[in-house]
C-alpha atoms as one frame of an Amber mdcrd trajectory, in Angstrom:
protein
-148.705   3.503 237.423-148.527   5.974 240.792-146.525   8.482 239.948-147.035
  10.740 242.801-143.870  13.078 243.473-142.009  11.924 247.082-139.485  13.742
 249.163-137.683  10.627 249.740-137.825  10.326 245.499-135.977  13.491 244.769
-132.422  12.964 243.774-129.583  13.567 246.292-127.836  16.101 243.622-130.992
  18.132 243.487-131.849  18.495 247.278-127.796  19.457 247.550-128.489  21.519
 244.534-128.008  25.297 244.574-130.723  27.516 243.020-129.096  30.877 242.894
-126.063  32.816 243.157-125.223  35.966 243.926-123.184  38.389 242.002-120.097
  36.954 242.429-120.945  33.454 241.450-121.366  32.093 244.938-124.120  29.718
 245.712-126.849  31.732 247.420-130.080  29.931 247.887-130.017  26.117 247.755
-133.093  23.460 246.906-133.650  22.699 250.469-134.032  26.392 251.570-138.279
  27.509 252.366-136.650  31.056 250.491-135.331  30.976 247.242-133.562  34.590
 246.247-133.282  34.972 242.420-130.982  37.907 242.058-131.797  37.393 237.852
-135.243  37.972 238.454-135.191  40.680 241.166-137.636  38.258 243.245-137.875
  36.267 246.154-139.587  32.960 245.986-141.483  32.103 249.670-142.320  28.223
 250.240-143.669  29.020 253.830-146.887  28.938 253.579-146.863  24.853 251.919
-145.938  22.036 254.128-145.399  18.260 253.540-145.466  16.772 250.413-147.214
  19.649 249.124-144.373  22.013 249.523-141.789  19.636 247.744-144.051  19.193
 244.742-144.668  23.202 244.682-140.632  23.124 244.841-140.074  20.530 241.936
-142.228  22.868 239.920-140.745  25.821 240.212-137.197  24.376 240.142-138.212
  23.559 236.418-139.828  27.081 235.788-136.148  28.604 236.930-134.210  26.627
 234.461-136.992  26.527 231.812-134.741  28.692 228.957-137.667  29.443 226.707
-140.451  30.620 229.063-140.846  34.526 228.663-142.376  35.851 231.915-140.553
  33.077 234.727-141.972  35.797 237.960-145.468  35.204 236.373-145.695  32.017
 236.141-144.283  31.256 239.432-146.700  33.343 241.498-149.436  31.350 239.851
-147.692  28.102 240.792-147.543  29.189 243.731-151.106  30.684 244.842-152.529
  27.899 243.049-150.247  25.133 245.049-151.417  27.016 248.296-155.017  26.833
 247.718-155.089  23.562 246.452-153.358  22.281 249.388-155.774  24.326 251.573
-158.690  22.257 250.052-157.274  19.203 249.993-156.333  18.683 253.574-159.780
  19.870 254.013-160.885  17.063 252.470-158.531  14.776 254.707-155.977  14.811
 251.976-151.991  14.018 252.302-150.764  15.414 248.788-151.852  16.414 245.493
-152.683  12.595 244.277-155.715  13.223 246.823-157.743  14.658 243.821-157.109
  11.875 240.928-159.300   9.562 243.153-163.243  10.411 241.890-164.427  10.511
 244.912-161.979  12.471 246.562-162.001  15.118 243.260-165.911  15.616 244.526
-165.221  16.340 248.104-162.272  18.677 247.023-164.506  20.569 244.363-167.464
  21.050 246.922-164.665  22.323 249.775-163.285  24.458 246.520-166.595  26.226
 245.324-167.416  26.787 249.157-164.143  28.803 249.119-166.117  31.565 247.481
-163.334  32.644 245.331-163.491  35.058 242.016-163.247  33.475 238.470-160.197
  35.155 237.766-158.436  33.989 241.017-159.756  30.706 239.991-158.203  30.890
 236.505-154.807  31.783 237.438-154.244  29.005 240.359-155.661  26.588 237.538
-152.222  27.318 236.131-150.865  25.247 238.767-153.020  22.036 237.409-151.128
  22.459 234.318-147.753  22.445 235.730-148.296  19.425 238.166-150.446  17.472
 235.258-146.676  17.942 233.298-144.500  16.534 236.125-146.934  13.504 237.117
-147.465  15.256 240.394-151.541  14.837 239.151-153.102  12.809 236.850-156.540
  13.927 236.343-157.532  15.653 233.714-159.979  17.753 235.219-161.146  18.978
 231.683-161.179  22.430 230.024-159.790  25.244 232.954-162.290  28.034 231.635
-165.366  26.064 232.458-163.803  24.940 235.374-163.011  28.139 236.745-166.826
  29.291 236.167-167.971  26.604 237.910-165.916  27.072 241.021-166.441  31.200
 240.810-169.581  32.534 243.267-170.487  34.423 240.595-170.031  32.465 237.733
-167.898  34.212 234.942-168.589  37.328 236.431-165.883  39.764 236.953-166.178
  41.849 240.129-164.649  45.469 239.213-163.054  47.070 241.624-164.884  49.483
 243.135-166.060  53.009 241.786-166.839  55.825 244.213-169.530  57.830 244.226
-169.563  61.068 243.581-169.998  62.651 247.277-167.659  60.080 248.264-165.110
  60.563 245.808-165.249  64.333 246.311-164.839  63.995 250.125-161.492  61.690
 250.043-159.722  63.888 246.851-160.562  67.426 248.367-159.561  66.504 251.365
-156.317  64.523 250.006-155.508  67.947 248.111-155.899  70.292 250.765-153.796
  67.886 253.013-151.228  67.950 250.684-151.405  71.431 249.914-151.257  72.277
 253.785-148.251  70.295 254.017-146.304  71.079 251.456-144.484  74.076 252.631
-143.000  72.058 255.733-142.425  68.718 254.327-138.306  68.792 254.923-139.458
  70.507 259.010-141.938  67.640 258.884-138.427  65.466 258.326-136.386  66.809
 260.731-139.148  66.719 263.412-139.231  63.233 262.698-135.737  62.256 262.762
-135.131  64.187 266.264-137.996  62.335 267.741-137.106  58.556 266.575-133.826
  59.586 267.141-134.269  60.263 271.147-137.283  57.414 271.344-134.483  55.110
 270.888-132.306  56.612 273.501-135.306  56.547 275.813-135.600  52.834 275.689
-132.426  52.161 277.498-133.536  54.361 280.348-137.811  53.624 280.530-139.082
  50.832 280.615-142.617  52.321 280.231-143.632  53.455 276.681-145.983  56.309
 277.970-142.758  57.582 279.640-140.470  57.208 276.806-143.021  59.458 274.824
-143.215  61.956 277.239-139.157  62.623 277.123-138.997  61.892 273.875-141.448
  64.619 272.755-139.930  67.115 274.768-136.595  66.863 273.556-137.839  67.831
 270.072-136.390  71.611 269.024-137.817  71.809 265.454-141.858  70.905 265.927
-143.786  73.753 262.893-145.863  75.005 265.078-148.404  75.308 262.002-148.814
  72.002 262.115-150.717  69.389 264.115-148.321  66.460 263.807-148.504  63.508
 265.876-145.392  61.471 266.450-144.916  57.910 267.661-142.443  55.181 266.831
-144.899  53.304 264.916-145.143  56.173 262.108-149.083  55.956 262.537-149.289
  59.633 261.461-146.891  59.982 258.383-148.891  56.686 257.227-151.653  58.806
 257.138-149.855  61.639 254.813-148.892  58.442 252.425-152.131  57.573 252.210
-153.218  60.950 251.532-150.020  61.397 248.603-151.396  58.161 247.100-154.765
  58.905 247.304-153.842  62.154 245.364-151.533  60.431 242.598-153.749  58.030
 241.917-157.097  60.242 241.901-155.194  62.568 239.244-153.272  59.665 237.023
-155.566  56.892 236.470-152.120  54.798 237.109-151.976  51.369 238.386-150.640
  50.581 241.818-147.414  49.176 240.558-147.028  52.248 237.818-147.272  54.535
 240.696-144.872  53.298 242.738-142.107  53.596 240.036-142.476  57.623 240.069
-139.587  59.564 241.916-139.341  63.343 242.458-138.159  63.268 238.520-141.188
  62.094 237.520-143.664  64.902 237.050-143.282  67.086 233.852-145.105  69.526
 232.074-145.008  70.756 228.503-146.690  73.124 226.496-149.203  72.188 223.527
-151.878  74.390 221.669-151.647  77.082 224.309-151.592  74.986 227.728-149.472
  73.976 230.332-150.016  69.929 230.038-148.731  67.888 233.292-147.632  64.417
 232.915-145.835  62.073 234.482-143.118  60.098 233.215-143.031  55.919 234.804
-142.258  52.442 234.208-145.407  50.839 232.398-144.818  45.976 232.393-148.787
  44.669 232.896-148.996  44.640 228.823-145.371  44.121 228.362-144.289  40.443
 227.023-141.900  39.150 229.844-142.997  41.565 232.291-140.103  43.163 230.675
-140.515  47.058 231.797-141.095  50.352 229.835-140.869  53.683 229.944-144.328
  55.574 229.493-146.546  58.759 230.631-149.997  59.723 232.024-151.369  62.627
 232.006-152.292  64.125 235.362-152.445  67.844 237.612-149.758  70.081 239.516
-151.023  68.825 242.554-149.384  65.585 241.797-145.741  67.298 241.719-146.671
  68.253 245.216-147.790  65.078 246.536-144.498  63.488 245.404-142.719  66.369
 246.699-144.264  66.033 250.298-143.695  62.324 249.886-140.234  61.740 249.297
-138.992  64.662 251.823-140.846  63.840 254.361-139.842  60.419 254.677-135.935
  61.617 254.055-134.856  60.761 257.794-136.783  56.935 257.104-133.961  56.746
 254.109-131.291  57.807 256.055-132.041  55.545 258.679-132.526  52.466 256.139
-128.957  53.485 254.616-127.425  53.589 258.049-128.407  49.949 258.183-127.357
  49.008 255.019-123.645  49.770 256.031-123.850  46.537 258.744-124.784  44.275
 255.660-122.232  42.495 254.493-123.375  40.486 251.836-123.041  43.076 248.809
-126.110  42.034 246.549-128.026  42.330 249.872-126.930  45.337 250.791-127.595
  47.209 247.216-131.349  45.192 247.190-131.452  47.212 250.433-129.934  50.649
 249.062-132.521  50.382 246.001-135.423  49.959 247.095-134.490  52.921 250.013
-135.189  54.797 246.508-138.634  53.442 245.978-140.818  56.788 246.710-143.050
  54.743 248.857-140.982  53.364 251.939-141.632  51.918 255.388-140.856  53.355
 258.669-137.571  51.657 259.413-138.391  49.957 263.232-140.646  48.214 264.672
-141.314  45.076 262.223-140.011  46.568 258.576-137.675  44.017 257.436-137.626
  46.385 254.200-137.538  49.839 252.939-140.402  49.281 249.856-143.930  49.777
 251.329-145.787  46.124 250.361-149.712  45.895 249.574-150.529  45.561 253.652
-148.387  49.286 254.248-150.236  50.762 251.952-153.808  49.703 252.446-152.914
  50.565 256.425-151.993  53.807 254.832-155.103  54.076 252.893-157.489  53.265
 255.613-155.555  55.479 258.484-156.497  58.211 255.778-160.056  57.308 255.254
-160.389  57.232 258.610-159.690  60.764 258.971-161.596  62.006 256.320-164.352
  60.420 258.051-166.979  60.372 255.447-170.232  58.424 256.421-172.157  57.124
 253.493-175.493  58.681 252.741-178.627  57.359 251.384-177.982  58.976 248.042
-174.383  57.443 248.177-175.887  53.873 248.999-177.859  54.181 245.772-174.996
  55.421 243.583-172.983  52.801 244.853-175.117  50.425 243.779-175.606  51.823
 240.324-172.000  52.241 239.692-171.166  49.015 241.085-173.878  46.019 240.611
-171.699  43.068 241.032-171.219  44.789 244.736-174.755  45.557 245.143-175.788
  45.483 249.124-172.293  45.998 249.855-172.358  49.697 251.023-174.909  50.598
 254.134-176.179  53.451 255.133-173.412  55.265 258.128-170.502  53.052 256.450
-166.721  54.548 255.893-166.163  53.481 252.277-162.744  51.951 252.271-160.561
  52.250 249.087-158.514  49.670 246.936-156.200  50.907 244.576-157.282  49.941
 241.590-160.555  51.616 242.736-159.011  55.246 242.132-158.431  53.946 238.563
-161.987  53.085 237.312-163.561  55.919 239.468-161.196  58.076 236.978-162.375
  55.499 233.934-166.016  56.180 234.986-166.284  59.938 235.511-164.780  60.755
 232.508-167.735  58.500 231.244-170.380  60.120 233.049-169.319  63.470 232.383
-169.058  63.005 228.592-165.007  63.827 228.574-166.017  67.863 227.563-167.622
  68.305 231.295-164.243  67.665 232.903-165.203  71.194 233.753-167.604  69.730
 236.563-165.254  67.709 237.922-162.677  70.771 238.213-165.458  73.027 239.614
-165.623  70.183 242.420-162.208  69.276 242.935-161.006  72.811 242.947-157.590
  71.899 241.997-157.986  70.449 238.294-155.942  71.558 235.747-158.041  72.562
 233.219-155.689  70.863 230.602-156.909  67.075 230.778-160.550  68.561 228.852
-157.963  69.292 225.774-155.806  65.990 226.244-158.634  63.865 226.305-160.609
  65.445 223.641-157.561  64.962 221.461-155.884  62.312 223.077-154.155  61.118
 219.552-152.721  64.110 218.518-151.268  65.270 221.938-149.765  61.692 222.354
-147.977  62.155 218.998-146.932  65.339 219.686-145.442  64.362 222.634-144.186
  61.072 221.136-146.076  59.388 224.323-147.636  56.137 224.566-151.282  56.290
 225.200-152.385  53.864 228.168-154.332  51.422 225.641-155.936  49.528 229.043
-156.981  52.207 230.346-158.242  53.475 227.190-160.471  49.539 226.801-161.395
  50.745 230.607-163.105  53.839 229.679-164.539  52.487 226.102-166.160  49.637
 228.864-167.307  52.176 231.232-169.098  53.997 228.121-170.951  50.715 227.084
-172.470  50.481 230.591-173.410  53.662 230.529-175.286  53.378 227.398-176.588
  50.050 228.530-177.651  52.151 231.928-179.632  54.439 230.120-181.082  52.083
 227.587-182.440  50.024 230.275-184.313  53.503 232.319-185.661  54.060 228.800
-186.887  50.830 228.380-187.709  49.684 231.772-188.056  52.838 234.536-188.905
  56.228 232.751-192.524  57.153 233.334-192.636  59.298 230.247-191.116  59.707
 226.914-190.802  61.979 224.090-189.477  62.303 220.738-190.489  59.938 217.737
-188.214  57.060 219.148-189.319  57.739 222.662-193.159  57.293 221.707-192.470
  54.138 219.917-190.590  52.908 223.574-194.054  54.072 225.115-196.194  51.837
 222.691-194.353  48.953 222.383-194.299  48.912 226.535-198.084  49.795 226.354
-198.388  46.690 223.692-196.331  44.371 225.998-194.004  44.086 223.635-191.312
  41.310 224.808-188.153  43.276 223.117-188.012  45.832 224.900-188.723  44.585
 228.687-184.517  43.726 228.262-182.501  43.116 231.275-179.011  44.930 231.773
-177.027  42.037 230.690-179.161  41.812 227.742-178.475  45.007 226.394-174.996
  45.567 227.284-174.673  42.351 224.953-176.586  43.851 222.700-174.405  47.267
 222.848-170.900  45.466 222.731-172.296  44.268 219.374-173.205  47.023 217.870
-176.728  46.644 217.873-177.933  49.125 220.336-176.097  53.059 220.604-177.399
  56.120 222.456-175.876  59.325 222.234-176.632  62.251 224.306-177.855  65.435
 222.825-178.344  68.638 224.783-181.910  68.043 223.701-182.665  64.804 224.367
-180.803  61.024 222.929-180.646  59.839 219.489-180.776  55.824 219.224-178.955
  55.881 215.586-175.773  53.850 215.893-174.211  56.125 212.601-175.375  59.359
 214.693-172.664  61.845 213.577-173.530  64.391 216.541-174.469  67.173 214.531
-178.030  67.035 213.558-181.182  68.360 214.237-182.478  66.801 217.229-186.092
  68.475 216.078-186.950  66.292 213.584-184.656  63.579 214.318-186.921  60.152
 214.203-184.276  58.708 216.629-185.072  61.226 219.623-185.707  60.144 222.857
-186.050  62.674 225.638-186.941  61.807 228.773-188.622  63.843 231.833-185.645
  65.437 232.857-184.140  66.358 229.616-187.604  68.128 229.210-187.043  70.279
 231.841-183.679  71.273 230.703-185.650  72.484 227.462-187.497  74.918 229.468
-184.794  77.145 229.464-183.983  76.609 226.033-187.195  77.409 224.766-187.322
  81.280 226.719-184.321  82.058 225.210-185.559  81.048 221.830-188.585  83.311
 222.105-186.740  86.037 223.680-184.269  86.348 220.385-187.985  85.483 217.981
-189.143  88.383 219.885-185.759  90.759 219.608-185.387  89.954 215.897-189.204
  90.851 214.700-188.701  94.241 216.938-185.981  95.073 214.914-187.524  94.564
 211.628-184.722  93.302 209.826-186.232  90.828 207.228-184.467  86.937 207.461
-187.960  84.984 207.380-185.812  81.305 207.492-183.986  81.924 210.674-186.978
  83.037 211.762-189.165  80.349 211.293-186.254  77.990 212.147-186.407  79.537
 215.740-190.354  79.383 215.607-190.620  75.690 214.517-187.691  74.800 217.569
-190.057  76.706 220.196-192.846  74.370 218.756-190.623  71.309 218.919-189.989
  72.034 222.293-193.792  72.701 223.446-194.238  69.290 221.996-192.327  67.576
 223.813-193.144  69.372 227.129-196.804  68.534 226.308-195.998  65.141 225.853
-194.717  64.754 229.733-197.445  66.571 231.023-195.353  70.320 231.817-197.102
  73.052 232.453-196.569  75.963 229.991-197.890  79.388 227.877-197.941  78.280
 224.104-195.996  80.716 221.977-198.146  81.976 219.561-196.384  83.874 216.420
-199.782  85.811 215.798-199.560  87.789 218.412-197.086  89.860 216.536
């Protein structure tokens, strides 16, 4: 039987039917209407970019999600419907289809997966627009059944079941964008309410020069002029387009997120209240305080806390002050809004601490995704960083499902989720205690986070805080490629080894032993389950998964230490025979320390003689 979903089909009392009303009970949006406003939900529902007989079905579908009483997280589910209704339709017409049907016909489901996989999109795009299927499979609108979603989905994906991550920056790179976020911020600080009132006397007679010019280079000109309260420390550029304070939110962001390790939506929920510090074991700890729903059953929101620097209070600061005449403005035209739900949509989100410019084409006070990755790239821009050879080759390393991506002279551009695994991967990389380094480079580091993430647990309870468990999964992730990283330049890239564990890597490579020619994926599988650990040792890496981290890397069969751990050892060793030497001048008679430090000079000479480093052999005799 052809059940496919009609316009003409849909009963007269739904089409008539109203979908939402506003606070006073009054119908609001109604069936026929390409935007549904559900005041219950805080959301706006957009049919615009579905046509035909593809938009009613998308309709019917999310009519039912509204009224569905049971179902937990309604805004979810209806963006999925959604993106998956738009991309569908997208293929589909492709294919020379009318409507969804088009696909239940075999022939027509083979054209419309070939047009789908060419569509290059991820797995985990592909996995939520499968939602849709589900949906439209329920209300007849198709019949297939185009079999199990997860294979699906891999099928369709580029890259398989692959998940691109977003982007981590290397080091240079990353150290270019946050010092220069932090000394922008720093710079401006002191003037952000000038900054303000600069701002609101220039818009202010732009406006006025639009009745009288008709040329925009003229209306500039007068405008500028007319301004009395320009800093004069500061190099601000005005226009009516905000081009330039775009740039300072881009810089704020770049700092909040740099320092927080926050998602995009977590950030936007802070407000001038949201920095706080308190004191624990003898520090000053900075946190901020925000509204947490990823996790969250429902979507339903929560209040939580990251940890994060000073400079973050600033960047709010700056932020929300300098963008003070942009909420006046948006408040002014609240007041010719007469609808009252409208009108208080309008006067919340003029609290939201990221905001638009209010002219030109803002229809809305809350900065969307395409504001702030405008803001984000007018601010990369002006850092200016051009990727270096070295940075081409981190990039790579860091990021191998984006391998290729990054060339030689290219301006790195930034997502926002990027800021949080760069944080996820440094403190990775720099083994959590060498958050020193990472103060050293950033200069403005509060030396605090080396004590809150080294006891994470018992600062969290202190506090009574919730620890970010995602982020936490993030960083345990970011530690098993790391491990996997190094396994596979023991196994696969280092010229020479040393250490008990590190000959037997020599032999078995020498021997042509299959095992341990393993490819990354190989041993990151093998890591995840527990079958493969490395630690590092200031001496070298042990290879024993119940490692306790206090041993003696000397006679540890586990050791591996490679070339450049070696020539850390150099060091080591002088200092070893510079106290051997102090101690037998002095006479006094401990023979086990002393032969403790002798047999760790010896160790040492080993395993410098083992990668070929030149050296003097100690020699106790000589005394």
């Amino acid at each position: 039987m052809n059940t496919t979903f009609r316009t003409e089909e849909l009963d007269k009392s739904i089409r008539d039917s109203v979908v939402s009303f506003d606070s006073d009970g009054n119908p609001y949006s109604y069936y026929l209407d390409d935007k549904w406003t559900l005041w219950s939900l805080d959301f706006n529902v957009s049919f615009s970019m579905l046509s035909g007989e593809f938009k009613s079905s998308a309709k019917k579908l999310v009519h039912k999600v509204i009224n569905e009483v049971t179902l937990s997280s309604k805004k979810s589910a209806i963006v999925n419907i959604l993106s998956g209704a738009a991309i569908f339709e997208r293929c589909i017409t492709a294919c020379g289809g009318k409507d969804y049907h088009f696909i239940d016909n075999d022939r027509n489901y083979r054209l419309f997966l070939i047009e789908a996989k060419n569509r290059k999109l991820k797995y985990k795009t592909w996995k939520n627009n499968l939602i849709f299927v589900s949906h439209a499979q329920q209300e007849g609108i198709i019949n297939r059944n185009i079999g199990n979603f997860e294979k699906l989905s891999i099928y369709l994906a580029p890259h398989g079941e692959a998940i691109s991550q977003a982007v981590c920056l290397p080091e240079k790179i990353a150290s270019a964008y946050y010092s220069e976020a932090l000394n922008f911020v720093d710079s401006l600080h002191p003037y952000r309410h000038k900054i303000s009132i600069a701002y609101e006397e220039y818009t202010t007679e732009y406006a006025l020069m639009i009745t009288k010019y008709s040329s925009i280079r003229t209306r500039i000109k007068y405008a500028h002029r007319n301004i009395k309260n320009i800093p004069d420390e500061l190099d601000i550029s005005f226009d009516y387009s905000g081009a330039w304070l775009s740039k300072l939110r881009g810089a704020c962001y770049v700092v909040i997120a740099a320092f927080s390790g926050c998602r995009d939506s977590e950030i936007k929920s802070f407000n001038p209240d949201s920095y706080q510090e308190k004191k624990y074991a003898g520090f000053t700890v900075s946190f901020l305080e925000g509204k947490h729903t990823k996790p969250n059953v429902g979507g339903i929101e929560r209040q939580t806390s990251w940890v994060t620097i000073p400079s973050v209070k600033k960047a709010i600061e700056l932020l929300w002050d300098s963008f003070s005449f942009a909420r006046e403005k948006w408040r002014i035209k609240a007041r010719n809004i007469e609808h009252i739900d409208e009108r208080n949509k309008l006067l919340k989100d003029v609290n939201n601490l990221f905001i638009t410019f209010p002219y030109s084409a803002a229809k809305k006070p809350a900065a969307g995704k395409q504001s702030m990755a405008d803001s984000l790239k007018n601010f990369i821009r002006h850092v200016n960083y051009r990727a270096k050879k070295e940075d081409v080759s981190e990039f790579d390393l860091l990021n191998p499902t984006r391998k290729g991506q990054l060339k030689i002279g290219d301006i790195l551009n930034v997502h926002p989720h990027c800021f949080r695994r760069t944080f996820a991967v440094y403190l990775v990389r720099n083994k959590l205690a060498s958050l020193l380094d990472i103060k050293y480079q950033f200069k403005h580091m509060n030396i605090a986070m080396t004590s809150w993430y080294a006891n994470q647990a018992n600062i969290a309870s202190y506090f009574d805080m919730m620890i970010d468990t995602e982020l936490q999964d993030e960083i345990s992730g970011e530690n098993k490629n790391y491990m996997a990283d190094v396994f596979y330049h023991l196994y696969n890239e280092a010229e020479t080894l040393a250490g008990p564990e590190g000959r037997r890597i020599i032999n078995l490579r020498t021997e042509g032993d299959p095992t341990i020619y393993l490819n990354k994926k190989e041993i990151l599988k093998q890591v995840e389950e527990g079958r493969l650990s490395i630690i590092e040792h200031p001496g070298g890496y042990c290879t024993n998964p119940g490692c306790n981290r206090i041993c003696d890397m000397a006679v540890c069969q586990y050791k591996v230490v490679t070339v450049e751990k070696a020539k850390s050892l150099v060091t080591v060793r002088d200092k070893l025979i510079i106290k051997y030497k102090e101690i037998y001048s002095s006479g006094i008679d401990i023979p086990n320390i002393m032969s403790k430090i002798y047999y760790e000079i010896r160790s040492i000479e080993k395993v410098l003689s083992e990668h070929n480093l030149d050296f003097v052999a100690f020699s106790k005799e000589e005394f």
